[in-house]
DOMARPA-832080 format. One line per field, with one value per residue (C-alpha): residue in one letter; x, y negated, z. Coordinates in steps of 0.25 Angstrom, whole numbers, plus 5000, padded with zeros to 4 digits. Layout:
// DOMARPA-832080
aa c(A/...)
east c(X/...)
north c(Y/...)
up c(Z/...)
***
This chain:
// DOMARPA-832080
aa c(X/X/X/X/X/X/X/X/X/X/X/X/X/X/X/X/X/X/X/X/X/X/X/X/X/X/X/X/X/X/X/X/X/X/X/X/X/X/X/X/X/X/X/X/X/X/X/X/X/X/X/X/X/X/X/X/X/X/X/X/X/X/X/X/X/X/X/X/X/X/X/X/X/X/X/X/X/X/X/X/X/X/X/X/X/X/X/X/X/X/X/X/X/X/X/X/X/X/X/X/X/X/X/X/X/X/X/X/X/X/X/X/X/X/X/X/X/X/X/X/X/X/X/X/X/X/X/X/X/X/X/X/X/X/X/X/X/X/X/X/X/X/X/X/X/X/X/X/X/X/X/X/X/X/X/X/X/X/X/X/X/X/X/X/X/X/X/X/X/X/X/X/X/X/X/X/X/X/X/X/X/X/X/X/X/X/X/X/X/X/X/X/X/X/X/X/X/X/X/X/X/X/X/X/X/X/X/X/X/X/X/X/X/X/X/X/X/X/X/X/X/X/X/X/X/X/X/X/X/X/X/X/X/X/X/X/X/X/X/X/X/X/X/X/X/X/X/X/X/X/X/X/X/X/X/X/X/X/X/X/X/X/X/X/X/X/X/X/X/X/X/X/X/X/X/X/X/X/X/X/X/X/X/X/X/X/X/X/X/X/X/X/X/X/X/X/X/X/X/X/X/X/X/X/X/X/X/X/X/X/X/X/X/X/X/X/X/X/X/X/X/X/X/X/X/X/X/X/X/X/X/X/X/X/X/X/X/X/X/X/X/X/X/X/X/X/X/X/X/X/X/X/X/X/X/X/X/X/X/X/X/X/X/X/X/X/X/X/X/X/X/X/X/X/X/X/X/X/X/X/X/X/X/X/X/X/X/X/X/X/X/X/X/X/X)
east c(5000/5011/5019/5005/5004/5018/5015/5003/5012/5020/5011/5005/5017/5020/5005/5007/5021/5014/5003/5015/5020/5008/5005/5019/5018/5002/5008/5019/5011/5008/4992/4997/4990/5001/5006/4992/4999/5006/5019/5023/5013/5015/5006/5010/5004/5000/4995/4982/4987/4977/4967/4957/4942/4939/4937/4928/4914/4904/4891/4881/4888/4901/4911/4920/4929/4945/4951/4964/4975/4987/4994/5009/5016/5020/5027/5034/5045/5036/5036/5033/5029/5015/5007/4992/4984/4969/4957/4946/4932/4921/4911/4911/4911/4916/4929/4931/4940/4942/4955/4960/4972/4978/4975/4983/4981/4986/4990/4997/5008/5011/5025/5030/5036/5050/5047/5051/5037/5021/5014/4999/4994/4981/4974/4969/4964/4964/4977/4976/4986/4992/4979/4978/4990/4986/4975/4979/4990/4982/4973/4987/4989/4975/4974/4987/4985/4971/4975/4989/4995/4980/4978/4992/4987/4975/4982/4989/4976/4971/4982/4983/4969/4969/4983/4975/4963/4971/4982/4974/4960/4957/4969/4964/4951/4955/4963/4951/4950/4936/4933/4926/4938/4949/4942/4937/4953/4957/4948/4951/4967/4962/4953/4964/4975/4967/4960/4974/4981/4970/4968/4980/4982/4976/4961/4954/4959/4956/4941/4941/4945/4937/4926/4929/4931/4917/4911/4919/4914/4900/4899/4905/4896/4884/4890/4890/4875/4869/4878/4872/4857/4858/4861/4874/4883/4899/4898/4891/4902/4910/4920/4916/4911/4925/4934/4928/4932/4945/4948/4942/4930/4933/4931/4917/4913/4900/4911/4918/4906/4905/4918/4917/4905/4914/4926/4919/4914/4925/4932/4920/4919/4932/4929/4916/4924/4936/4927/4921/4933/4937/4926/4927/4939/4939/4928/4934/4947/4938/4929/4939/4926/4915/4909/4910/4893/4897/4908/4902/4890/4899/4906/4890/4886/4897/4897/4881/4885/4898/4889/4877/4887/4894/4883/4878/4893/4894/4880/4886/4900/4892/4882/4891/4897/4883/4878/4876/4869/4859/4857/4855/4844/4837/4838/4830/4820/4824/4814/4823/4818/4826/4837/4839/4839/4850/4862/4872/4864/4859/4876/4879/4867/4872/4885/4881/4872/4881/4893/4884/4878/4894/4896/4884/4888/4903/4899/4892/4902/4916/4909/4906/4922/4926/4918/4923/4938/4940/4934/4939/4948/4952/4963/4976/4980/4968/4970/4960/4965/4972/4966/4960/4971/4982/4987/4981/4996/5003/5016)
north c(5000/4991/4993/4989/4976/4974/4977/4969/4956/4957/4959/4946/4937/4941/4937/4926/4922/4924/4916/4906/4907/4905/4892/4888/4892/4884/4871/4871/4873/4863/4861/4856/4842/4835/4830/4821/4813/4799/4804/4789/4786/4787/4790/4784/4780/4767/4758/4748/4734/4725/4726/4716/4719/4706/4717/4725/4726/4729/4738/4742/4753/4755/4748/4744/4736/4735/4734/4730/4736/4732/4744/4745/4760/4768/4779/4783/4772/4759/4761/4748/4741/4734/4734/4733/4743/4743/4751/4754/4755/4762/4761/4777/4778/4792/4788/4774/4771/4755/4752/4743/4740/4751/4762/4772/4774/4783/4774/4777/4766/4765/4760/4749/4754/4753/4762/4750/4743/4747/4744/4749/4755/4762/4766/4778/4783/4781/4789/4803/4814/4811/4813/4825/4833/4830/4837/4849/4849/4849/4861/4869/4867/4871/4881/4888/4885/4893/4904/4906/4914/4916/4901/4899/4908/4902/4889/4894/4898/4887/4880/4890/4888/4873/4876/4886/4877/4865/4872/4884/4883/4867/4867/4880/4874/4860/4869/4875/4890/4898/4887/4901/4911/4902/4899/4915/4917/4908/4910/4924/4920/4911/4923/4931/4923/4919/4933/4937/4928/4930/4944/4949/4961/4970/4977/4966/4955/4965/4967/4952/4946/4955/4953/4936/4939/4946/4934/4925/4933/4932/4918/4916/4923/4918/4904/4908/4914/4902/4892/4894/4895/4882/4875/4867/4861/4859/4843/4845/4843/4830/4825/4836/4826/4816/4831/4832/4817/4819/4826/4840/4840/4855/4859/4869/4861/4872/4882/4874/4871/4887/4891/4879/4888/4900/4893/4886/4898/4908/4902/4906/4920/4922/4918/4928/4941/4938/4940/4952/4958/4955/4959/4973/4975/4973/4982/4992/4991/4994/5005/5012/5022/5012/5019/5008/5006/5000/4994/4985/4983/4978/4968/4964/4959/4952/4946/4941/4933/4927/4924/4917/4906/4905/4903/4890/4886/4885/4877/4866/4866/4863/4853/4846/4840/4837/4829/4816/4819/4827/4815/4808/4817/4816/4802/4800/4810/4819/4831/4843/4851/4840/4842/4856/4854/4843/4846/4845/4851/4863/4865/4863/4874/4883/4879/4885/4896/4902/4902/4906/4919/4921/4923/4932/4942/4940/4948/4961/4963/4960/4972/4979/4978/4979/4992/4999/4996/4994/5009/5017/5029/5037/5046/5044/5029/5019/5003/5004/5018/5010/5006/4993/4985/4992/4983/4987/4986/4999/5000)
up c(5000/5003/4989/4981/4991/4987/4972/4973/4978/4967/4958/4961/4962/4948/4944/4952/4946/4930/4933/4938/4925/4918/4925/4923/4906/4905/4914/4905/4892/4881/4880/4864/4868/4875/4861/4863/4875/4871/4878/4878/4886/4902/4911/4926/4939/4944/4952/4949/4954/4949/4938/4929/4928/4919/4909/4913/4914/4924/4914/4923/4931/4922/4918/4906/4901/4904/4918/4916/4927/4932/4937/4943/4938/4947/4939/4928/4921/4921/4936/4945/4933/4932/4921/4915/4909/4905/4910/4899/4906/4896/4905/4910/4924/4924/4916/4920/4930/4937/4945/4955/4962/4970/4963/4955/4940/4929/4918/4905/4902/4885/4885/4874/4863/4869/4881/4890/4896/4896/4884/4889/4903/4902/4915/4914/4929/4943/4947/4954/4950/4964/4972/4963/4965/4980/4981/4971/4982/4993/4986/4985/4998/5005/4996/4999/5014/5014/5004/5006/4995/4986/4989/4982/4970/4970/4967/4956/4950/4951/4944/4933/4929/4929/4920/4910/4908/4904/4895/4890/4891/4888/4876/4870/4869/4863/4852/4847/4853/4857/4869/4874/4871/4877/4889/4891/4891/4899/4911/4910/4911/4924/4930/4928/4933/4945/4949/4949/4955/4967/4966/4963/4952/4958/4955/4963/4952/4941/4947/4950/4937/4927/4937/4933/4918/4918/4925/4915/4902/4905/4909/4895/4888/4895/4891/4878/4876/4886/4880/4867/4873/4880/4869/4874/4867/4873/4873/4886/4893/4897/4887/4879/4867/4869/4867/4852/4849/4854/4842/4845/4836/4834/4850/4853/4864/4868/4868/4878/4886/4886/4891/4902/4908/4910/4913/4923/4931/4930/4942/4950/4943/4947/4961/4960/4953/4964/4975/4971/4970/4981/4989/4982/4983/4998/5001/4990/5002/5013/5007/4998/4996/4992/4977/4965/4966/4981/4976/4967/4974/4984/4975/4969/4984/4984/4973/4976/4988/4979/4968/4976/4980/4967/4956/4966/4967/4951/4950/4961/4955/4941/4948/4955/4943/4936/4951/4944/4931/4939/4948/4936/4930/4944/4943/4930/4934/4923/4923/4928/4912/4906/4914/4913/4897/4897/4889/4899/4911/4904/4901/4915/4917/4909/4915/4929/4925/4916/4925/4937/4928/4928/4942/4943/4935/4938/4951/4947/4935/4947/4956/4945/4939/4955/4958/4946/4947/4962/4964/4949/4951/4941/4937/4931/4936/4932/4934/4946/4952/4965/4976/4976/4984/4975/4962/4948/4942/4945/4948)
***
């Protein structure tokens, strides 16, 4: 017992080490867009020390016009040096951003043609990389003190998810491959990377993560027969419009909206199918003699009382972002019929029930993998022939 535990370490310090690498290879890894950013141009910190509202505008509620800002640099090789860049207001509350003295900006600074002063500053936004890596520090931090050595795999996950999406995922998309393919293949490296990382190679992970990927599957196909049935088309979603005349005409933007239903609940498939797992493999451990018909009942009643809290957790995460248009329908007195038929809240309907259907099944059809391979025996060596603690890699 003491040799598998052993053999089960090391087993995940070289998963571990790989997944290292990976994160290493995709951080490293051209997106094939960096050629769009104006390398002359410097991006710096600084600070607002006076600005001019003479231009701008009071409409109503908004605000446009130009606030012109004084700002002192505070890195980078104009450092110390004062200089005046302009604020564009278009009257959008949720882009616009006012300044005043005392705070920190991002701006880009366009040098002159000899290199040597500032041609043009643009403000682009309030400053907050700094407040940013705190708090991802402090999340390390808590997270490792909690979990210890899972909470520290845990946070390599997590970063080699955020990795994947924005140098896999969201390039692949942009350069014209199956929204719906690409994203399948990708959330099936994360799932696997992630269960695996948790788990361990062992026949928990394997039960855990095919469990996942049968969750995942059905979400995407019931986005795709739904999808079609509601009638909904990909501009739905915010910028979605603005990403076709950036010069991507050729994007399938209701394929995209498809693979976002999927993508978007696979996190909590995974959290599901882990559970049940778990929860079978544990009682597998403490009644070595349970038949596979108790087995996978046990990993079903499980997987009732994980499910009953997940499904409302997905309709409030989904909500939660929408808290304002629904005041707003409330408001007008819109009759609930017409609500339910708007373009955008049907989506976000078809959004939450599509991903909840998900997690329903993603529980029968993990008991149902974890029955079946936590208690097969057969003759000759099989994958699943071990005990269930013991790794599924022999020797």
């Amino acid at each position: 017992m003491e040799l598998f535990r052993i053999q089960s370490h090391r087993r995940e310090i070289t998963f571990l080490s790989v997944t290292a690498i990976m994160m290493i290879v995709l951080f490293l890894m051209p997106t094939g867009f960096e050629e769009l950013i104006n390398r002359n141009v410097e991006r710096v910190r600084a600070e607002v020390i006076a600005t001019d509202n003479s231009e701008v505008q009071q409409l109503g509620i908004v605000k446009v016009g130009t606030q012109m800002v004084t700002v002192r640099i505070l890195q980078g090789r104009f450092k110390g040096v004062e200089t005046t860049g302009v604020n564009e207001l278009i009257g959008t509350m949720e882009l616009d951003t006012m300044f005043a003295p005392g705070d920190k900006a991002l701006v880009t600074l366009d040098p002159t043609i000899d290199g040597q002063g500032i041609a043009a500053a643009n403000i682009i936004d309030h400053y907050r990389i700094r407040t940013e890596l705190l708090l991802f520090f402090l999340f390390f931090v808590f997270l490792v003190l909690f979990a210890g050595w899972t909470g520290l795999k845990a946070f390599i996950s997590f970063v080699f998810t955020g990795l994947a999406i924005w140098k896999l995922l969201l390039p692949g998309i942009l350069y014209g491959y199956n929204p719906i393919i690409i994203s399948l293949a990708v959330v099936t490296l994360l799932t696997a990377v992630i269960i695996f990382l948790i788990a361990g190679i062992s026949k928990k992970g394997v039960v855990a993560f095919l469990g996942a990927f049968a969750g995942v599957a059905v979400t995407c196909v019931l986005s795709l027969v739904f999808g079609k049935a509601f009638h909904i088309h990909g501009a739905v979603k915010q910028f979605s419009e603005t990403l076709l005349y950036s010069g991507y005409p050729h994007l399938d933007l209701y394929r995209i909206f498809l693979s976002g239903i999927f993508l978007a609940s696979s996190g909590a498939v995974m959290d599901i199918a882990m559970d049940i797992a778990a929860s079978m493999y544990e009682v597998k451990q403490n009644h070595p003699a349970i038949s596979t018909g108790r087995l996978i009942l046990s990993g079903i009643t499980v997987g009732r009382a994980v499910v009953g809290t997940m499904t409302t957790t997905l309709l409030l995460a989904y909500s939660g972002g929408y808290t304002a248009m629904l005041m707003v329908f409330i408001a007008q007195g819109t009759p609930l019929i017409n609500v339910l038929n708007i373009t955008y809240v049907s989506a976000e309907i078809l959004h939450t029930l599509v991903g909840s259907f998900g997690l329903v099944l993603v529980a029968p059809l993990t008991a149902l993998i974890g029955g079946i391979a936590y208690n097969r025996t057969t003759v000759g060596g099989s994958l699943f022939e071990r005990t269930a603690d013991q790794p599924i890699i022999s020797e």
